[in-house]
N, C-alpha and C positions, 0 to 999 in steps of 0.2 A: 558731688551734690553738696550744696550750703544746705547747713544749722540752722532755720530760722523759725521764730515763735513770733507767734502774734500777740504781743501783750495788751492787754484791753483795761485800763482803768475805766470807771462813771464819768459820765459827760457832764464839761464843766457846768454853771450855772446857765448860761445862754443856750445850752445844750447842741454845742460843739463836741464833736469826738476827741476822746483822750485815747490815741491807739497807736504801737509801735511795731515798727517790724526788727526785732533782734537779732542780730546775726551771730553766733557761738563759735567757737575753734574747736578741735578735736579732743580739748582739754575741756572744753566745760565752759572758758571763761569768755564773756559777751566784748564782741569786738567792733561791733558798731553797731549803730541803728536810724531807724528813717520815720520821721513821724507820716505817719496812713496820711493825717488831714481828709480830703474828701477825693482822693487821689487811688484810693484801693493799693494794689499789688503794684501800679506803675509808679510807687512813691520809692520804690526800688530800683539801684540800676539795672537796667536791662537783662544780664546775666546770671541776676538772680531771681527773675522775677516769678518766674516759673515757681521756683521753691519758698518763695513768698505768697505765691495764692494758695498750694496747697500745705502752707504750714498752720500750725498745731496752734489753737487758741489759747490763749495764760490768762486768765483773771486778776488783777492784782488791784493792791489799794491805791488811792492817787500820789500818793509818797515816792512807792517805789517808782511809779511808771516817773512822776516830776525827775527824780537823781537817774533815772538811766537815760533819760530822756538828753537831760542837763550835762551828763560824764560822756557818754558816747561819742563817738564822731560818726555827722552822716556825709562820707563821703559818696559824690557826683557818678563817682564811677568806679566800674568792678574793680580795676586795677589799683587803685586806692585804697581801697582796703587788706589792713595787714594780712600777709599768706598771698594775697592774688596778687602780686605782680604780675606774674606769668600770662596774665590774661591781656594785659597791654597791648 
């Protein structure tokens, strides 16, 4: 089962969603992520998508959501991101 949080900054001025899907390692530390946009859970690869609809909502300021947003990689596919090889 993937780690993931739904981190939710305010919507920007035009009032466009600010919302991310985070994906965590075993350790704690965030290893990718996928901006929502207007896409829900399918802004997810496939294989995690499931754990992306019922994950855990984060509030946060528009700061952090812009630098996770910005740092992350949202890779296309499960097997791209680091640990999932194996899913290839």
């Amino acid at each position: 089962m993937a780690n993931i949080l739904h981190i939710c900054a305010k919507n920007d001025n035009d009032g466009n969603p600010r919302r991310l899907f985070v994906m965590s390692n075993e350790e704690g530390r965030f290893i990718a992520a996928w901006d929502e946009g207007y896409k829900g859970s399918d802004a997810v690869p496939g294989d995690f998508r499931k754990d992306a609809y019922l994950s855990q909502r984060l509030d946060v300021p528009v700061a952090q959501y812009n630098k996770l947003r910005r740092t992350l990689p949202s890779p296309a596919y499960a097997y791209q991101v680091e640990g999932y090889s194996h899913l290839r």
